[in-house]
Backbone as CSV, one residue per row, in Angstrom:
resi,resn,N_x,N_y,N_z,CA_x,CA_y,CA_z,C_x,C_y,C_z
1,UNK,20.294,-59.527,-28.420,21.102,-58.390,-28.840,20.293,-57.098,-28.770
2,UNK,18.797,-57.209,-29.214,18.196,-55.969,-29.467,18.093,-55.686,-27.588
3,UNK,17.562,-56.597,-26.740,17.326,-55.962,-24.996,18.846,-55.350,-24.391
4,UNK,20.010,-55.844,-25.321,21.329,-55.186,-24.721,21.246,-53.901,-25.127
5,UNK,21.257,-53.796,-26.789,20.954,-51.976,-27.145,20.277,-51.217,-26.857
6,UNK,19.314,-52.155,-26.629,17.956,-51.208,-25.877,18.315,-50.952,-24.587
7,UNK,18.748,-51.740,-23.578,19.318,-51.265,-22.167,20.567,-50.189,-22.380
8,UNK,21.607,-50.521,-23.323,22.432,-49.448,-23.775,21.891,-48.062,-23.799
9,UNK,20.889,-48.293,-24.747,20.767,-46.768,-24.515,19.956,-46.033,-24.030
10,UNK,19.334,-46.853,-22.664,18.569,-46.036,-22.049,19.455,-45.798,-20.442
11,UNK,20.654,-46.584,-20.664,21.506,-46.222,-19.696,22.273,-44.857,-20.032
12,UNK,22.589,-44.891,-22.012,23.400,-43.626,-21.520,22.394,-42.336,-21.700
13,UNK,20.916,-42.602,-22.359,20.074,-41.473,-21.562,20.291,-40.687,-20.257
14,UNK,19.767,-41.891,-19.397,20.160,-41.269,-17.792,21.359,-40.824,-17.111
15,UNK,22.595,-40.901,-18.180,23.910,-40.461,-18.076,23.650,-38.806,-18.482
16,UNK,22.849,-39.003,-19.581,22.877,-37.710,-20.181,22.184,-36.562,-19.739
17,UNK,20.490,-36.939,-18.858,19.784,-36.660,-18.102,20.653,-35.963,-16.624
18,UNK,21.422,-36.730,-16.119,22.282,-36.525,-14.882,22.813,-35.210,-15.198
19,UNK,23.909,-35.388,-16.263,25.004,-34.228,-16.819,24.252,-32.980,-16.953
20,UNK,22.913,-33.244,-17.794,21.943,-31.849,-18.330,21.387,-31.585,-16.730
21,UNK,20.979,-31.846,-16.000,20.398,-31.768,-14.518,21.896,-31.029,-13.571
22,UNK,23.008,-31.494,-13.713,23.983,-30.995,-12.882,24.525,-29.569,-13.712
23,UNK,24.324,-29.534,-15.024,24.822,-28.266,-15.376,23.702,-27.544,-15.060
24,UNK,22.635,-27.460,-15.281,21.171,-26.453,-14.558,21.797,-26.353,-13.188
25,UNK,22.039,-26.972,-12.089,22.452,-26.743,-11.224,23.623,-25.645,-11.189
26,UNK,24.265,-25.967,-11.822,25.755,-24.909,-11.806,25.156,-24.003,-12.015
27,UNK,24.410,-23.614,-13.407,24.334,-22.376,-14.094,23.170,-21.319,-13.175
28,UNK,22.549,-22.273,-12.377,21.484,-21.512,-11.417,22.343,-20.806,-10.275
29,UNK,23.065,-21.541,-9.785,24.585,-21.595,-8.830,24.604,-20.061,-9.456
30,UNK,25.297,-20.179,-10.439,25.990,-18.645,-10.858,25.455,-17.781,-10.966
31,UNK,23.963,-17.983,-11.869,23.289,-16.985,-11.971,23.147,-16.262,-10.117
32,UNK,22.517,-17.386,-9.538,22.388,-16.589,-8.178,23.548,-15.750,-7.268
33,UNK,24.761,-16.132,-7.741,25.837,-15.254,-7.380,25.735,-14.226,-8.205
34,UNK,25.441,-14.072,-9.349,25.486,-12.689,-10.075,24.131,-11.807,-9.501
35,UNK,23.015,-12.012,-9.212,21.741,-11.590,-8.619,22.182,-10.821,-7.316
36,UNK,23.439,-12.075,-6.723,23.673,-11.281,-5.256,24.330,-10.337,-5.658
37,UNK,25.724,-10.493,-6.616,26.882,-9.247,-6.683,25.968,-8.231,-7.153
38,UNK,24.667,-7.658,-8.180,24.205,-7.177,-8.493,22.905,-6.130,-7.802
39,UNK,22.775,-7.005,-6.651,21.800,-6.499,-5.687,22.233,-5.164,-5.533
40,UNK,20.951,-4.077,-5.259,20.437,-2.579,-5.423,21.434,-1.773,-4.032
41,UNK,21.864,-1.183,-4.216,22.133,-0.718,-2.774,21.250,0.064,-2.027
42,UNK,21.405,-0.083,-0.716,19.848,0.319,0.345,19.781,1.645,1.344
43,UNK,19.075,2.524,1.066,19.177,3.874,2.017,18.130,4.174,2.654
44,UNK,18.295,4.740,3.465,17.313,5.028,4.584,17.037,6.722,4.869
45,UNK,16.166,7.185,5.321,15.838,8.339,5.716,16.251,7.969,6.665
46,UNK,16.180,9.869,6.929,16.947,10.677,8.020,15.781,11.603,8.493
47,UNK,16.099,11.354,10.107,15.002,12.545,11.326,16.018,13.695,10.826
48,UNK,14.734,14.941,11.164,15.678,16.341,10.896,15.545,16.674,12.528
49,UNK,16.783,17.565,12.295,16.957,18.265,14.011,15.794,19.580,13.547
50,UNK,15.400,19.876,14.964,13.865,20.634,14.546,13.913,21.286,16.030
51,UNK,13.453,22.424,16.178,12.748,23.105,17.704,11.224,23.654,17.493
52,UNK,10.976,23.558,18.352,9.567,23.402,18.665,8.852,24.056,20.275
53,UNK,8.111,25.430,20.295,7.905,25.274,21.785,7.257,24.466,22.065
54,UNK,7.448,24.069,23.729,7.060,23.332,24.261,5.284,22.782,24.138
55,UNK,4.670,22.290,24.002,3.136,21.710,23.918,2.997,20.714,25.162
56,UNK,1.465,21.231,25.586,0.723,20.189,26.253,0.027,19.146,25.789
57,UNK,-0.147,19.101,24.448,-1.075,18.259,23.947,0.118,16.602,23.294
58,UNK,-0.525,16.024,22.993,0.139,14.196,23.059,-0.934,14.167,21.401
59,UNK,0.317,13.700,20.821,0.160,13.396,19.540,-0.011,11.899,19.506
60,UNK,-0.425,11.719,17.949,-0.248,10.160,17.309,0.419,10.170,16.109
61,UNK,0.890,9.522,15.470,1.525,9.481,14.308,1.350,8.621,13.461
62,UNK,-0.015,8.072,12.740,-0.225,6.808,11.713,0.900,6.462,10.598
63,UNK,0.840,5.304,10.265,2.080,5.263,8.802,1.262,6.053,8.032
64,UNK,2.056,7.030,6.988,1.337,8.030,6.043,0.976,7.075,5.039
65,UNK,0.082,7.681,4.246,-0.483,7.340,2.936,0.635,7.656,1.638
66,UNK,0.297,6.653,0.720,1.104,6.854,-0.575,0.559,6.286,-1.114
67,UNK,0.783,6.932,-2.926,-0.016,5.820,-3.882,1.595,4.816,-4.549
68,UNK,1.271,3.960,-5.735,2.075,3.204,-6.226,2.313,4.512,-7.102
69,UNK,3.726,4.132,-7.348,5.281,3.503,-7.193,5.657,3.784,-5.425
70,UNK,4.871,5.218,-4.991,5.637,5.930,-3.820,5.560,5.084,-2.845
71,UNK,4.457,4.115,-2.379,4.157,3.016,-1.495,5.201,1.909,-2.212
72,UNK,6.556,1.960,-2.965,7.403,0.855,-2.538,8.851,1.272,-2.606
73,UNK,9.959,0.242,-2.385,10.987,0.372,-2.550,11.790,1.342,-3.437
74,UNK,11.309,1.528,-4.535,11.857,2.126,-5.871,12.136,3.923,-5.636
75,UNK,13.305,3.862,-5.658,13.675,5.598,-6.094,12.951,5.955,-7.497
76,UNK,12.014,6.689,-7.315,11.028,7.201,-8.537,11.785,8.359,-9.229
77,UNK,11.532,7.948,-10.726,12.343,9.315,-11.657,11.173,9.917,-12.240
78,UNK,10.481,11.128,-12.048,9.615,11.490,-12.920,9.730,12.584,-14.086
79,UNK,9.728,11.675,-15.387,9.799,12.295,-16.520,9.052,13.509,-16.631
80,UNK,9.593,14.708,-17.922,9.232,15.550,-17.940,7.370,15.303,-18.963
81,UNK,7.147,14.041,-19.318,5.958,14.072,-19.756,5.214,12.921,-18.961
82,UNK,5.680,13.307,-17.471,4.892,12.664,-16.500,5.339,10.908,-16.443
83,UNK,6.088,10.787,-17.487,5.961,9.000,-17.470,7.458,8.747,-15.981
84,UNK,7.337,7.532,-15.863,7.464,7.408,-14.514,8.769,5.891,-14.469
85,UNK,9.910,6.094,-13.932,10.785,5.445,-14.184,11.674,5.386,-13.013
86,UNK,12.694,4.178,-12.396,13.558,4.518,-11.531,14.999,4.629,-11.561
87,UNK,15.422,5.036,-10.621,16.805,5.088,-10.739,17.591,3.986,-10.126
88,UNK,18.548,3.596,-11.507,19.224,2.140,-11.136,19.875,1.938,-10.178
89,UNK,19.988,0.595,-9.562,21.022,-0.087,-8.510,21.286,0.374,-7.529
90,UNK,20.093,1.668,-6.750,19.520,1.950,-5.603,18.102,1.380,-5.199
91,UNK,17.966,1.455,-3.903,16.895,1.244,-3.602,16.329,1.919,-2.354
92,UNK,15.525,2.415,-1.570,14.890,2.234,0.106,14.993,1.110,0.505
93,UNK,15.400,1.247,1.890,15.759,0.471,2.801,14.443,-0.572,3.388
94,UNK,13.078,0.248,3.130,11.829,-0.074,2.830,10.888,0.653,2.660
95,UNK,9.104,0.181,2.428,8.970,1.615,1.872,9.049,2.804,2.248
96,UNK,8.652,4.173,1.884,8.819,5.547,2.291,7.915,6.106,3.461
97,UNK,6.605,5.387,3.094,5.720,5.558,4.481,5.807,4.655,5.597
98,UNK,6.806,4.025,5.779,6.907,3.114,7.098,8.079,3.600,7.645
99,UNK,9.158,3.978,6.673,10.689,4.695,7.341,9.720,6.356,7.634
100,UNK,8.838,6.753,6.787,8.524,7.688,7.385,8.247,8.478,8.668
101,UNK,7.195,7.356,8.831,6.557,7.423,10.102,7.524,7.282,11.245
102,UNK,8.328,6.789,11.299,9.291,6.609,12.109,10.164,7.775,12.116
103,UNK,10.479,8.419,11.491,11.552,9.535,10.824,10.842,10.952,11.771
104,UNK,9.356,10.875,11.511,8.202,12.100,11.928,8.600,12.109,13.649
105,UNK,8.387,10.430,13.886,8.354,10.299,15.445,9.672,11.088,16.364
106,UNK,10.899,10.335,14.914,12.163,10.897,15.261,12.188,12.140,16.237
107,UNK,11.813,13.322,14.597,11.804,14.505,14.276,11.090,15.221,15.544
108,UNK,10.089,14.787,15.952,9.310,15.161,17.553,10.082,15.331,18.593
109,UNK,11.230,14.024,18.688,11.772,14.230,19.638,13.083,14.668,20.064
110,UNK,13.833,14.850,18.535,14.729,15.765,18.227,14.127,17.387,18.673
111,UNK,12.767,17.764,18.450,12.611,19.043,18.344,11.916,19.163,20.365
112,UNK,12.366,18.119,21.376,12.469,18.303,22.714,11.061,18.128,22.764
113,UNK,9.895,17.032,22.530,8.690,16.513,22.349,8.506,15.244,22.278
114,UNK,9.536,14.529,22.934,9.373,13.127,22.995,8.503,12.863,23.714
115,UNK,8.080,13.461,25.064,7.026,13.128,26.162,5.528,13.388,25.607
116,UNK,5.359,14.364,24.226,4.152,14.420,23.467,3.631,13.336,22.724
117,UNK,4.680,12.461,22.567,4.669,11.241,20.853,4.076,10.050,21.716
118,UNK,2.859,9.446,21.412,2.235,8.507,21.663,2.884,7.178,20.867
119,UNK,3.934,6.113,21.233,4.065,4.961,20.008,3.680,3.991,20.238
120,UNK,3.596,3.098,19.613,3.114,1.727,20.147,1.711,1.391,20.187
121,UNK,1.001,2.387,19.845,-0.855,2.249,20.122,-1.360,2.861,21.148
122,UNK,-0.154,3.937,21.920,-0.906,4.526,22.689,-1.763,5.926,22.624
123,UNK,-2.920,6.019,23.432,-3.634,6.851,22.852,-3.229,8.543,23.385
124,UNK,-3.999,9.203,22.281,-3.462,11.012,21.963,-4.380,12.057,21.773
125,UNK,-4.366,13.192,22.150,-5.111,14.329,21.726,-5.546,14.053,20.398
126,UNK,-4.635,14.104,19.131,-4.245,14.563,18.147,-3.522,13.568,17.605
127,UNK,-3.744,13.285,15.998,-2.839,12.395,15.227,-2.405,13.455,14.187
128,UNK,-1.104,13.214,13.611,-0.981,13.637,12.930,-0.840,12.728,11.360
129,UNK,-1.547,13.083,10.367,-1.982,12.297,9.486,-1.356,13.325,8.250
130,UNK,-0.461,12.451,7.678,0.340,12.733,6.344,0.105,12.029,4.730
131,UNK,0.158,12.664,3.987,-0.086,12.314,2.713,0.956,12.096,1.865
132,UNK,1.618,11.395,1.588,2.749,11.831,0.840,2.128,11.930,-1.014
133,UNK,2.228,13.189,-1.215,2.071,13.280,-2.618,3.452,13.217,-3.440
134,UNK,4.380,13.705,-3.023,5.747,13.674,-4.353,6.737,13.459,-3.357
135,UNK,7.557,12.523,-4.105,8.643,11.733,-3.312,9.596,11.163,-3.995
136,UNK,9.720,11.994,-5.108,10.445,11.666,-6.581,11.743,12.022,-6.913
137,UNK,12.467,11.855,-7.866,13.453,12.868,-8.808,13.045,13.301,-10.064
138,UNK,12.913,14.564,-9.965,12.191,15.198,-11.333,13.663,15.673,-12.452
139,UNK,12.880,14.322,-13.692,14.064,14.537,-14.312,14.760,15.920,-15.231
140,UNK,13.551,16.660,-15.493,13.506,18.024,-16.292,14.045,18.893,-15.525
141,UNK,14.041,19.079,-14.095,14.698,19.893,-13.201,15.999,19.654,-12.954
142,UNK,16.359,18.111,-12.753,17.622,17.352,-12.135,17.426,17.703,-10.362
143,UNK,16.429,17.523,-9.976,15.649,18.065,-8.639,14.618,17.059,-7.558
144,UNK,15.419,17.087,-6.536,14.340,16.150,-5.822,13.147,16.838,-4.764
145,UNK,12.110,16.436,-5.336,11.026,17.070,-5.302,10.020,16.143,-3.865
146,UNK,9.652,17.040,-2.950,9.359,16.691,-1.344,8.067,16.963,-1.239
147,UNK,6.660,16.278,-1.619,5.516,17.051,-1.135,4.676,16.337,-0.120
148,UNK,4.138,16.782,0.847,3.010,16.243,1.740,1.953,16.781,2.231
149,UNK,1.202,16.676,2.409,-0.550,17.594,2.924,-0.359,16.472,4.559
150,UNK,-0.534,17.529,5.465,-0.315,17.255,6.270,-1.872,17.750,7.340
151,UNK,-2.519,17.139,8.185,-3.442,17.024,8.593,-3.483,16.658,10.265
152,UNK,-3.761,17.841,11.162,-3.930,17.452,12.356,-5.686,16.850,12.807
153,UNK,-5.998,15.962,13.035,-6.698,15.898,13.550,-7.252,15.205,15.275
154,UNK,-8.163,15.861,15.816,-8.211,15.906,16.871,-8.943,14.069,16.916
155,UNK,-8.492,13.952,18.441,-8.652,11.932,18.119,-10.191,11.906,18.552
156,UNK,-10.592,12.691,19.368,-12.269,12.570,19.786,-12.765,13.246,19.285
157,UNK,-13.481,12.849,17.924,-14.653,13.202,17.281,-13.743,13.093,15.845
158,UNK,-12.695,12.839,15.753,-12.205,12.786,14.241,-12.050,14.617,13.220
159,UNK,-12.454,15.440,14.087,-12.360,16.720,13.539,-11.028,17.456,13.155
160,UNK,-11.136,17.469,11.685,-9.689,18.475,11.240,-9.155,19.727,12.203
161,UNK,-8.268,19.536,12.794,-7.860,21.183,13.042,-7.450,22.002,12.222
162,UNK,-6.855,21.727,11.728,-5.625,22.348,10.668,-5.574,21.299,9.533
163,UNK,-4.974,22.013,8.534,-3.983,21.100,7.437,-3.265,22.202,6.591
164,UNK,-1.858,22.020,6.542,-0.927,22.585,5.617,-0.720,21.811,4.195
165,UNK,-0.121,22.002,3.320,0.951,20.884,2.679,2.146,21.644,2.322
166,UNK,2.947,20.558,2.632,4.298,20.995,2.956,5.695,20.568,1.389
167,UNK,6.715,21.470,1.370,6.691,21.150,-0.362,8.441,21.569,-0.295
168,UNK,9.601,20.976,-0.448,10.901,21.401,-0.470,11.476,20.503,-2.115
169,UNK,12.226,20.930,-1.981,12.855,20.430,-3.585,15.101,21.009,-3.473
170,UNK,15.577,19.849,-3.808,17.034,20.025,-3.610,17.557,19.668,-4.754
171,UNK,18.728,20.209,-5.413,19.085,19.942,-6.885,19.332,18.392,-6.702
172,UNK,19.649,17.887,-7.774,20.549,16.462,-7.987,21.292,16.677,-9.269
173,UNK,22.626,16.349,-9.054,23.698,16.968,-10.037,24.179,15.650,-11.152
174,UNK,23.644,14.209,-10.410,23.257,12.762,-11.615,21.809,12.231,-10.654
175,UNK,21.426,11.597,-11.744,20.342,11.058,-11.371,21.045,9.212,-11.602
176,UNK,21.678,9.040,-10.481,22.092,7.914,-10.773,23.147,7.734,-9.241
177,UNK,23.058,6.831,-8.977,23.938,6.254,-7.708,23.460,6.800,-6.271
178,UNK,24.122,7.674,-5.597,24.126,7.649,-4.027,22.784,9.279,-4.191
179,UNK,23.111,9.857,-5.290,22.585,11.487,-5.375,21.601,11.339,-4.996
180,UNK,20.603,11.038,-6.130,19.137,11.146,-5.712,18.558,10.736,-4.196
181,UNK,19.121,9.642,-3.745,18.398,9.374,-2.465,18.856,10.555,-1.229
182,UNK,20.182,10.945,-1.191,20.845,12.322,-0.282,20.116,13.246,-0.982
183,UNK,19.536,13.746,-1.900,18.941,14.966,-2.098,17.370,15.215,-1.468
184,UNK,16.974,13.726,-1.842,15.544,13.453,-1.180,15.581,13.675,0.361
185,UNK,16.979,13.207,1.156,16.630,13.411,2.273,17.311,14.734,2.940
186,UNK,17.959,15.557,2.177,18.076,16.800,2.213,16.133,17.563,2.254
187,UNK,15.870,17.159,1.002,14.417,18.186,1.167,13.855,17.491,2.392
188,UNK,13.482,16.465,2.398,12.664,15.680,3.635,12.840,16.293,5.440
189,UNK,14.309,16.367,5.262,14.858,17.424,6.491,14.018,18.605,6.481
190,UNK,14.217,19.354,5.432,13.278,20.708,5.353,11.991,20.806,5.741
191,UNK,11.529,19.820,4.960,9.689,19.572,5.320,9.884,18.873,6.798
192,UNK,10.352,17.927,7.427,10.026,17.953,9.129,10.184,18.903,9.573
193,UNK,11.444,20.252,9.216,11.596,20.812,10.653,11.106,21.934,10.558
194,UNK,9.750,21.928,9.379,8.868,22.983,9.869,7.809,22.510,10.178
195,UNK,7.172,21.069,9.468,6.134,20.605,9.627,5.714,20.491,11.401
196,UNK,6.637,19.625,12.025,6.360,19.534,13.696,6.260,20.603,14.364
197,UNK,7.301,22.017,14.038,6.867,23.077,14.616,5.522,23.544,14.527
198,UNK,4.710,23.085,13.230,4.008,23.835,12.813,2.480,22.759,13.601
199,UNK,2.458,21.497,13.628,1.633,20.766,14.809,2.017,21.002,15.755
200,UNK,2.918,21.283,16.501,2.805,21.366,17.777,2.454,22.767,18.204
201,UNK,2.301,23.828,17.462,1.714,25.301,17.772,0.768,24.801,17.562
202,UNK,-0.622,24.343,17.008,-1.638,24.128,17.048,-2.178,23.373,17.793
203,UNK,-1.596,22.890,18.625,-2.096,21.379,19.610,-2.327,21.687,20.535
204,UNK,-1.361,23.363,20.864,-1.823,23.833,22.536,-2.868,24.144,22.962
C-alpha cells in the first residue's frame, strides 16, 4: 500500500511539474508579444541638400567619434542640472556616428562632390574627422541642440589644416514621440550644409 502512495504521488508531482512548466511557457509566450507590441520606434538621419564650389582635392570620411550615451541608440534628454535621461518609445535606427558618417558622405554629394568622396577604404588628400560633442534634447530650452568640432586633416603626414566646430539648435514643442528626433535632424541639416562647404574651400 505504502509503494502505491508513494508512486501516487510522485506521479501527480510530475503532473504538476508539466502544468507549472507549460504555464511558464505561455506566460513567456505573452510576455514576448507584449516586448514586441511595445518595441521603440526607429529613425534615421537625414543628408542635407548643400552647394559647394567645385574642389580638386578627394576627401575621406572616418565614422565620427562620440562619447556614451551619444555612441548609442538612445534619444538623449539633457537635464537642466546636466543629469542625463531619454526620451520614451523612440529610438535611432543605429548609432549616431555610423548613420552619421554616411549622412556627411550623403551631404558631399548632394552638394555636386561625389567624385571628391573616397568610400570603401579608398585613399584621399584629406579626411575629414568629426567629433560629435552634443546630440541631445535640452530639456530647459525644449531645444535640440547640434554640436561638432570638425577637423580637416591632410592624409600625408597627419597635419591639421583647419578645424571649425559647428553648433545649430531647433525648438521641440514635446519632448516625447516623433519631435525630438525631426528637430535633431532639422539642426543636423544646418550643421552639414555649411560644414562641407566649409571643407571643401579649404581642400583646394
Amino acid at each position: 500500500m505504502a509503494k502505491k502512495a508513494s508512486g501516487a504521488r510522485a506521479k501527480q508531482g510530475r503532473r504538476k511539474q508539466a502544468s507549472l512548466s507549460a504555464l511558464a511557457a505561455v506566460v513567456a509566450l505573452g510576455l514576448s508579444g507584449c516586448a514586441n507590441l511595445s518595441s521603440p520606434e526607429r529613425f534615421d538621419l537625414r543628408a542635407a541638400p548643400a552647394r559647394a564650389r567645385p574642389s580638386a582635392a578627394t576627401f575621406v570620411v572616418p565614422t565620427p567619434t562620440a562619447y556614451q550615451p551619444l555612441d548609442s541608440e538612445l534619444i538623449v534628454v539633457r537635464g537642466a542640472d546636466e543629469s542625463l535621461s531619454r526620451v520614451p518609445g523612440v529610438e535611432w535606427a543605429d548609432r549616431p556616428p555610423a548613420l552619421l558618417q554616411a549622412r556627411i558622405i550623403q551631404t558631399f554629394e548632394n552638394a555636386g562632390l561625389a567624385r571628391q568622396v573616397a568610400v570603401g577604404g579608398g585613399s584621399a588628400q584629406y579626411a575629414l574627422r568629426v567629433d560629435l560633442r552634443r546630440f541631445d534634447i535640452d530639456a530647459a530650452s525644449h531645444s535640440a541642440m547640434v554640436e561638432m568640432t570638425a577637423r580637416l586633416v591632410a592624409e600625408n603626414g597627419g597635419r591639421t589644416v583647419a578645424a571649425k566646430i559647428f553648433s545649430a539648435s531647433e525648438p521641440v514643442d514635446e519632448i516625447a514621440g516623433a519631435a525630438p528626433p525631426m528637430a535633431l535632424n532639422r539642426a543636423l541639416a544646418d550643421v552639414l550644409a555649411r560644414m562641407i562647404p566649409w571643407a571643401a574651400s579649404l581642400g583646394r
